[in-house]
N, C-alpha and C positions, 0 to 999 in steps of 0.2 A: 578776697577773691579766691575762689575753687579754680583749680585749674583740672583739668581732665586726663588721664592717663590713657591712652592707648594699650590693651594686651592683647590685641589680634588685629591683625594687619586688616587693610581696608579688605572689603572680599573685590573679589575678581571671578570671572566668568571660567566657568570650567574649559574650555576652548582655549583660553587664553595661557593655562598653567599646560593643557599638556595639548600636542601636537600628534595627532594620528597616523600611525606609522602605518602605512600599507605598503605591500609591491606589488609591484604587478604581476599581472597577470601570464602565467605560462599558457603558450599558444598550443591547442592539444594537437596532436597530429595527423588527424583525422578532420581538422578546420570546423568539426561538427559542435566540439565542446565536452567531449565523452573523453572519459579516463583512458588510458592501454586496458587496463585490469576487465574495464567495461566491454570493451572489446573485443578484448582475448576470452574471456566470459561467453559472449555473444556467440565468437563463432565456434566455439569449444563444442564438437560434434557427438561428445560424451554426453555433457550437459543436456543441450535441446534435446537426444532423447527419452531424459530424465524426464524433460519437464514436459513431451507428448504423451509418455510413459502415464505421468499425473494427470495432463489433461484426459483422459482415456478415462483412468478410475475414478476421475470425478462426475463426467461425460455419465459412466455406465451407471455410478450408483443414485445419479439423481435422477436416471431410468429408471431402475429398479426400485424406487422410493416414493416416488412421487414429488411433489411442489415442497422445496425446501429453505433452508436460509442456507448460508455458508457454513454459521454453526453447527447447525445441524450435520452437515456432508464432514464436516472435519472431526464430530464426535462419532461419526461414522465409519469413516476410514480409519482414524488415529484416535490415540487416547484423548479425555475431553479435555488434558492442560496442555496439549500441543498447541503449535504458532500458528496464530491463523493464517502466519505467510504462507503455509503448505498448501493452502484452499483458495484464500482469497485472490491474490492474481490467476491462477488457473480461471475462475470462474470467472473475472473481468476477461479474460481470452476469448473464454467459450462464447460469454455472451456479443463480444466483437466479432465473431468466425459465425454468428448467425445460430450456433448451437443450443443454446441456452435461452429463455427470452425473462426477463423480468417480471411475475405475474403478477404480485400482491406485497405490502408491505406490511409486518408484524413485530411487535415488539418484544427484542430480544430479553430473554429470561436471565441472562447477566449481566446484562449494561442497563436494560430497563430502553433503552434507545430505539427508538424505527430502524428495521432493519429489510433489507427487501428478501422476497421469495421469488427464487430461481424456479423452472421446471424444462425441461428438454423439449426441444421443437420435435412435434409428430411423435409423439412418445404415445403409444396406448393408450388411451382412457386420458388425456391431459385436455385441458378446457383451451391451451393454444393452439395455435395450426402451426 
């Protein structure tokens, strides 16, 4: 008679070996769910008019350009390996503030991806109203 040896324990359920440690949750101060830093960010009157300041030169140059992507406006204003964070939220602004309207979509030349064409409401010559 063979008898059978055991070298690793029976298995067990990963649940079972470790216990998930969480804490809870710190209540923010604001009741809303938003950091201090976020807030203090927010109403930092330096800041906002940074980011009018940006909306403005994105605003003007996709007047002056015609029907664009983000890319395009950001190889525009800044060199072409900057963040598209400089462009892209501005231009989700503009297009919420009624500014911008979404005209067309094209496929970006670096991503290869769909990407939409921005053009300015009542802009000269632009096929939107």
């Amino acid at each position: 008679m063979i008898e059978q040896l055991e070298l690793l324990p029976a298995p067990t359920t990963w649940a079972s070996e470790q216990r998930r440690r969480s804490r809870p949750r710190r209540p923010r101060p604001d009741g809303r769910g938003r950091h201090e830093n976020s807030l203090a960010a927010h109403s930092d009157e330096r800041l906002q008019r940074a980011l009018a300041g940006r909306r403005a030169e994105v605003l003007e140059w996709v007047r002056l350009h015609g029907p664009c992507t983000v890319r395009q406006v950001l190889e525009g204003l800044y060199h072409p390996g900057a963040d598209m964070d400089l462009v892209r939220p501005r231009v989700t602004e503009l297009i919420a503030a009624k500014q911008l309207v979404e005209c067309n979509k094209v496929v970006d030349h670096v991503t290869g991806r769909p990407v939409m064409v921005v053009d300015a409401v009542n802009r000269v010559g632009s096929f939107t109203t």
